[in-house]
N, C-alpha and C positions, 0 to 999 in steps of 0.2 A: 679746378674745383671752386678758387673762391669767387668766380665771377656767377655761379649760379644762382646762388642768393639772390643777387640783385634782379638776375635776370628774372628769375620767378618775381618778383616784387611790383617789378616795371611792367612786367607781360599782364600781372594781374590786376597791376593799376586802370592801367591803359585798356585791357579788356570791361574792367566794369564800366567806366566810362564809355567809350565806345558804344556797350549796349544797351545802355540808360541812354543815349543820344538817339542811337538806332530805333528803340520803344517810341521815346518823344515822335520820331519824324514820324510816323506810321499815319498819325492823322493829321501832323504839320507840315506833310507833301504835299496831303489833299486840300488844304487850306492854301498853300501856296501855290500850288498849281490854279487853284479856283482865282485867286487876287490877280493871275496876270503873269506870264513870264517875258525875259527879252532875247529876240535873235539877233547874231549879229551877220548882217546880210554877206558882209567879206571871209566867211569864213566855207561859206556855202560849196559845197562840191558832190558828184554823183556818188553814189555809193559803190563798193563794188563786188561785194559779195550778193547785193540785193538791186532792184529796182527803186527808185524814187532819188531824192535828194537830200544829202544831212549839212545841220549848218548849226552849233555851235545853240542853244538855248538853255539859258539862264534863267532860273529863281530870281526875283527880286531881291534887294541887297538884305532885307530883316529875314527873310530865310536861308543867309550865308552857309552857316555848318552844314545844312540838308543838301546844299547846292553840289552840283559836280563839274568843277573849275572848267576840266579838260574835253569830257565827252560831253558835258548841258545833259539835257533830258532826254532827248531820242535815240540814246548808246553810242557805240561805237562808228567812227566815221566810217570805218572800213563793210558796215553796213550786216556784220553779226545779226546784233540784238533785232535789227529792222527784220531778217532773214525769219528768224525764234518766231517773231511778232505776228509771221506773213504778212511784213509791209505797211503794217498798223504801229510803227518806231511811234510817231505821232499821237495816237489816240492818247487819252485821259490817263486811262486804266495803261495804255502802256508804259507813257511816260510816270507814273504814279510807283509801277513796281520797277524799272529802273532806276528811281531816286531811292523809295522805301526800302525795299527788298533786296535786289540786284545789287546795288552799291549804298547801301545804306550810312547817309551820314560822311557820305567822302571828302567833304571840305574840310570838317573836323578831323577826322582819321588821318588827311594826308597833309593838311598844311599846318592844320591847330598843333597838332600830335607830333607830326613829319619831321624831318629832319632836311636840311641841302646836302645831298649827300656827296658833293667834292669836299667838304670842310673834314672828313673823317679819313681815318688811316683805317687800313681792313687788316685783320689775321686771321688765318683757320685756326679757331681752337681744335676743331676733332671734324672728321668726318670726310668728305670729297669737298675739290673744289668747287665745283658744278653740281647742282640738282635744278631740278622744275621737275614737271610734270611725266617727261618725257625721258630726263636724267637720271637715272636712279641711284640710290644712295641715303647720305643725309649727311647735313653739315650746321658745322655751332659759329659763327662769325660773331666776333670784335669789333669795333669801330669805335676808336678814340677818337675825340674832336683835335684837329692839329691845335687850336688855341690854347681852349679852355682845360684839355684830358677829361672833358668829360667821356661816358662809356653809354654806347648801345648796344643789342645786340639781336640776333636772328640767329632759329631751331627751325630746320627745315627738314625734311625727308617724304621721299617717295621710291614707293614699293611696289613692282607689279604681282597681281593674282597669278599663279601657277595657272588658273586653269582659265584666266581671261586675260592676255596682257595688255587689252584695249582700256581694263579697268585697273587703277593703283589704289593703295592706300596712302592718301597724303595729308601733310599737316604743315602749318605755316604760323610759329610765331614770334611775336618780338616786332623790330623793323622789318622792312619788307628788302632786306641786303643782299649784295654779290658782290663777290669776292672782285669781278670786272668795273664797281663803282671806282677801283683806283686810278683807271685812267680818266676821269671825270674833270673836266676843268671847265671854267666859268664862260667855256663859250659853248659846252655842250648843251643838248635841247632841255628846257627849263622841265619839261615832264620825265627827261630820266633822270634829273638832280633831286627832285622835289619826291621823297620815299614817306610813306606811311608806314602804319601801323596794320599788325595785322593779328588774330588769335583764331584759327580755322582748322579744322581737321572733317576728311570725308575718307572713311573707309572703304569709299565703292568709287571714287571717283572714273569720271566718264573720260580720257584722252584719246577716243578715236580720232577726233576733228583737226586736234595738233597733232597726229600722225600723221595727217595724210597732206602736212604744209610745208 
């Protein structure tokens, strides 16, 4: 119980901020998108959920926080958001609501905010070890910094509908943690070290697409 305080504190710091950032990009995507972005040609690969090709495009450096380190501007390399888009990943208006919308503010959220998440020790405070979307349950996670003892933490839970169980009720906040970040070590992939911040709840959400992977 006395780690809740904080948790509330953190969860709500870190949420105003986030959405005061999130507001800002709305029209400094569009400005940033208009100035000019950079691809990086070596990162280039087919997609494969969809047709065409994704490759890694960047915001210039003054629009950092709106920027998205890992997927750029045209989504997911695995070719998802391209799939949503019908193959328009590219256009303005798509690139625009994947920066603004879709992933609002992710540079901030996940590296300003973020944590390296091998430097932390994990406990279950309450719940299962395992949730997502697909998992059900709900779980409260720990994470002390092995250094400093500083504390993080993550409230997760998901519920299916009795009378849809393609649809859950789910909520995500705090870090974005697992209990599996312990075996994390400094050679593991820099995108599962590198955890965000998250404050998100959908009462209807949609998991058909992760059922059927």
């Amino acid at each position: 119980m006395r780690h809740i305080p904080a948790f509330v504190f953190k969860t709500l710091l870190c949420f105003v901020a986030t959405i005061f950032m999130s507001i800002v990009g709305v029209p400094v995507v569009a400005v940033a998108l208009l100035a000019g972005t950079r691809d990086f040609p070596e990162t280039a690969a087919l997609f494969v959920e969809s047709d065409g090709v994704w490759v890694l495009r960047r915001l210039k450096p003054f629009f950092l926080f709106w920027d998205n380190p890992f997927d750029g501007a045209l989504g997911d390399s695995h070719g998802d958001w391209n799939r949503i888009r019908n193959g328009k990943a590219s256009s303005f208006f798509s690139m625009w609501l994947w920066l603004a919308i879709r992933n609002p503010a992710n540079y901030f959220g996940r590296i300003v905010l973020g944590i390296n998440a091998k430097d932390y020790r994990y406990e279950l405070l309450g719940g299962v070890r395992e949730v997502s979307e697909t998992k059900h349950g709900w779980q409260f996670i720990l994470a002390t910094h092995k250094t400093t003892g500083k504390h993080q933490y993550s409230l997760m839970f998901s519920y299916p509908w009795w009378f849809n169980p393609k649809r859950v009720f789910y909520g995500a906040f705090g870090h974005k943690l697992q209990m599996g970040f312990e075996n994390l070590t400094a050679e593991s992939n820099i995108r599962d070290r590198l955890v965000g911040v998250v404050a998100r709840i959908n009462p209807y959400k949609n998991i058909e697409s992760k059922l059927n992977t």
